[in-house]
C-alpha positions as CSV (number, residue, x, y, z in Angstrom):
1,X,17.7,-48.7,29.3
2,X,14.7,-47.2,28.0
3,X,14.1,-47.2,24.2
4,X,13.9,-43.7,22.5
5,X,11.6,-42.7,20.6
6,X,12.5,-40.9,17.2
7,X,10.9,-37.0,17.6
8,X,8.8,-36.4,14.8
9,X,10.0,-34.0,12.5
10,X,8.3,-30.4,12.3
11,X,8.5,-29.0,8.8
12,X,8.1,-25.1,8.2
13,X,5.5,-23.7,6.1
14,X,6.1,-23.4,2.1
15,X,6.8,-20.1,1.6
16,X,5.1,-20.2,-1.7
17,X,2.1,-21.5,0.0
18,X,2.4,-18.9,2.7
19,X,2.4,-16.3,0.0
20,X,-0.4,-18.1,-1.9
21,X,-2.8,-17.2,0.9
22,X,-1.4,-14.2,2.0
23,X,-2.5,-12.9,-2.0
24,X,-6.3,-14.6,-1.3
25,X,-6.3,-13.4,2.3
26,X,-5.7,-9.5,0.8
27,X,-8.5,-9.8,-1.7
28,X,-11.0,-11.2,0.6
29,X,-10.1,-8.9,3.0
30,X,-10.2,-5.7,-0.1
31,X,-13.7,-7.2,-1.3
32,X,-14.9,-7.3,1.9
33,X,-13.8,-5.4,4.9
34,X,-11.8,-6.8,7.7
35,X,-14.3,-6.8,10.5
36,X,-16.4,-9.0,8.0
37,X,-13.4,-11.6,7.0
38,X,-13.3,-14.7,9.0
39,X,-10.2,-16.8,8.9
40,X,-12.6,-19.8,7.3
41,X,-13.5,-17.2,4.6
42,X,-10.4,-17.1,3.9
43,X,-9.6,-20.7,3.9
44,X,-12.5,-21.6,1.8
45,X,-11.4,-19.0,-0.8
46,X,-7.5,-20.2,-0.8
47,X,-9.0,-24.2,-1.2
48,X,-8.4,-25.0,2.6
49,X,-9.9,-26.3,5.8
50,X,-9.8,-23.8,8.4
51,X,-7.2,-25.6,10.7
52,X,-5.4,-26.0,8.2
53,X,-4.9,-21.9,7.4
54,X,-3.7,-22.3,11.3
55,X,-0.7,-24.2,10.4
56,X,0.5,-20.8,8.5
57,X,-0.8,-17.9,10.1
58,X,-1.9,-17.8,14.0
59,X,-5.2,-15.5,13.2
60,X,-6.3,-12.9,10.8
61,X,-4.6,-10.1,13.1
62,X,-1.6,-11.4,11.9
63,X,-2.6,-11.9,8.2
64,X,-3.4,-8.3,7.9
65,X,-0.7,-7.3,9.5
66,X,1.7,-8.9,7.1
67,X,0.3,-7.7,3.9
68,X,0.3,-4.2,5.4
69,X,3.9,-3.9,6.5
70,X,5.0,-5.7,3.4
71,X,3.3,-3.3,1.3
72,X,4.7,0.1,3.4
73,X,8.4,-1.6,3.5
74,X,8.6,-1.7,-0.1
75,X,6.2,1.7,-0.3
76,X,8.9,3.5,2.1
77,X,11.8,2.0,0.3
78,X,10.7,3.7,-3.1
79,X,9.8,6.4,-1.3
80,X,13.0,7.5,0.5
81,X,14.9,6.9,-2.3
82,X,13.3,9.8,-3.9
83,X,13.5,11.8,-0.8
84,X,17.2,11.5,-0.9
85,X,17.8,12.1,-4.5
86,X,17.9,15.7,-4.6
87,X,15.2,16.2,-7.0
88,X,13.3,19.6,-7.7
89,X,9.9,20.1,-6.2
90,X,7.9,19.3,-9.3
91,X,10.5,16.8,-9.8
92,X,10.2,14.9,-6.4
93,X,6.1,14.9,-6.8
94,X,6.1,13.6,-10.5
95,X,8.8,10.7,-8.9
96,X,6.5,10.2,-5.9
97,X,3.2,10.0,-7.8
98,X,5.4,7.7,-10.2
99,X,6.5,5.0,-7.4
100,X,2.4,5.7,-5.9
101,X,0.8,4.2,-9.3
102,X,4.0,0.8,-8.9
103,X,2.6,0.8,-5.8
104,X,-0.5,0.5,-6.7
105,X,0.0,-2.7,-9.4
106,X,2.0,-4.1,-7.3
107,X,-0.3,-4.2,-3.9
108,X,-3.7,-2.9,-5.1
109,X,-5.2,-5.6,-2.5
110,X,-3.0,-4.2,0.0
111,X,-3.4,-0.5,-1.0
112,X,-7.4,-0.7,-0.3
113,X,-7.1,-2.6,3.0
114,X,-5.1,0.5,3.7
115,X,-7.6,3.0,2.5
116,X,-10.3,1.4,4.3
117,X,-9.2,-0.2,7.5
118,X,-6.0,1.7,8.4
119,X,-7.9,4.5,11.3
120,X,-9.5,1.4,13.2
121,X,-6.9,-0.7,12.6
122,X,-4.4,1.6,13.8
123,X,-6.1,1.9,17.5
124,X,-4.3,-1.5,18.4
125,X,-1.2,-1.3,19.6
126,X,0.5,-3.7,17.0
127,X,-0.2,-1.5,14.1
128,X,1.0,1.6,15.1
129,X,3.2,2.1,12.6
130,X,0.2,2.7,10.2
131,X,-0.2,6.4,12.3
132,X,3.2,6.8,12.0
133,X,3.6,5.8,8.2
134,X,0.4,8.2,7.4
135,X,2.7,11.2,9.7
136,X,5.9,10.6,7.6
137,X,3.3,10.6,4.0
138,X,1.9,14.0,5.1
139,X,5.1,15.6,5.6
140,X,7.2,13.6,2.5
141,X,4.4,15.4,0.7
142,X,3.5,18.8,2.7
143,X,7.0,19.2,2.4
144,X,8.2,18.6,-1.4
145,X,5.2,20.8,-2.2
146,X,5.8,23.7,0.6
147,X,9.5,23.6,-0.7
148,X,8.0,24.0,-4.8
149,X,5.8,27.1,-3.5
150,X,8.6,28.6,-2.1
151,X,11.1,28.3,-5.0
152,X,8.6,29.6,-7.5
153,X,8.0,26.2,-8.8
154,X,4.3,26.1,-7.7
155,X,2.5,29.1,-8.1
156,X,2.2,31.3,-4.9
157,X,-0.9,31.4,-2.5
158,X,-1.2,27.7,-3.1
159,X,-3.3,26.2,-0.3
160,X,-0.7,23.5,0.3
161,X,-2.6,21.1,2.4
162,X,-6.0,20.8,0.0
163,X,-3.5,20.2,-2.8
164,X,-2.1,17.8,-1.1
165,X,-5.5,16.3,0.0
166,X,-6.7,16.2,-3.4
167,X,-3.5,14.5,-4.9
168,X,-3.3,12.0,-2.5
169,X,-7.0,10.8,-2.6
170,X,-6.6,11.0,-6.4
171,X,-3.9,8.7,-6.5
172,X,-4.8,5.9,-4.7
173,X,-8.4,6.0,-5.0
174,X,-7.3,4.5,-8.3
175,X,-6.6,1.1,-6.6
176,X,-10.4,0.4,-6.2
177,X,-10.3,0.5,-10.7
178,X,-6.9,-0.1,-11.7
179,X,-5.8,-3.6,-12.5
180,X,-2.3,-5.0,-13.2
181,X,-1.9,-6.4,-16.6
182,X,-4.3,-3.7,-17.7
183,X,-3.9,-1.5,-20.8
184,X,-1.6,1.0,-19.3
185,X,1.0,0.7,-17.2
186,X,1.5,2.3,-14.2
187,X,4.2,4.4,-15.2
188,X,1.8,6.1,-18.2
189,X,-1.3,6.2,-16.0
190,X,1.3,8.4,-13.8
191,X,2.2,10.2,-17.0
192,X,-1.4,11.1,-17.8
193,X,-2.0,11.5,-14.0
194,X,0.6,14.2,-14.1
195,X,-0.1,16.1,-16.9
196,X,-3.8,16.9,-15.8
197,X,-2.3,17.8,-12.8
198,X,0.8,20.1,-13.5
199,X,-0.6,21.2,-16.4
200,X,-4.0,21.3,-17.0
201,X,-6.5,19.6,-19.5
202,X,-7.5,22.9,-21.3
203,X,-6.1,24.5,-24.1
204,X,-3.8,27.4,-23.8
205,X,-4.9,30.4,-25.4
């Protein structure tokens, strides 16, 4: 009878190591663009030999991909529970500016791999939800503020679209400054954010 031989035992990943690189993986790829990025970039940054990095991830396709998604799911999840709240117009945009700045600390990598890389990106067939996440923003946004124009909440004649081409650039153009830990929290840079925005920064006479 022929001896058998004991199959060697394949252990997963460590999901805190797997996370480990997935956070250097996002910077590198912030700091540096994602065409640039090579998977031993990477690796050299998260302490690693190349192969190794291969054990967790199968290329830097799927790298990006991961940090994007992650950071939509939990994006979209803040974001439809305002949607569904039953907020006011100025309401819904002070809550959806609110949950942009958390965003923001929480995935500020994330959030300017997004800003700079989504449009190519988004040509492959595996990220096409980042064209359909970018439709659903437009019209979360479009919408709260078409809704505020016509309920006399925002004033009347307001070019809908530039406003909400300005606010949205403004907001997350603050991931390539911001830093979490930093002297204000999201929440008050929202509350700032907001007040120059809904109200002004002159004096009333």
């Amino acid at each position: 009878m022929p001896k058998q031989t004991k199959k060697p035992q394949v252990t997963a990943p460590a999901p805190e190591r797997r996370a480990e690189i997935l956070a250097t993986a996002a910077e590198v790829f912030a700091a540096h663009g994602y065409n640039a990025t090579t998977v031993r970039r990477i690796a050299d940054e998260a302490g690693m030999l190349a192969g190794s990095l291969y054990y967790h991830f199968d290329s830097k396709e799927s790298m990006v991909d991961e940090i994007l998604s992650a950071f939509l799911g939990e994006l979209w999840t803040g974001y439809d529970a305002v949607l569904a709240a039953g907020l006011g117009p100025r309401e819904t945009i002070e809550a959806l500016v609110t949950e942009s700045f958390r965003e923001i600390d929480r995935h500020r990598a994330a959030v300017a791999i997004y800003q700079k890389e989504w449009r190519q990106l988004a040509t492959q067939p595996r990220f096409q939800y980042l064209s359909d996440s970018q439709t659903r923003f437009e019209k979360a946004w479009l919408g709260t503020l078409e809704r505020g124009v016509a309920a006399g909440v925002f004033r009347d004649g307001l070019d809908v679209r530039l406003t909400y081409r300005f606010v949205r650039d403004t907001v997350w153009v603050a991931a390539s400054w911001y830093r979490p830990g930093g002297l204000h929290s999201p929440e008050e840079i929202a509350r700032q954010y907001l007040s120059m925005v809904l109200d002004g920064i002159a004096v009333r006479t």
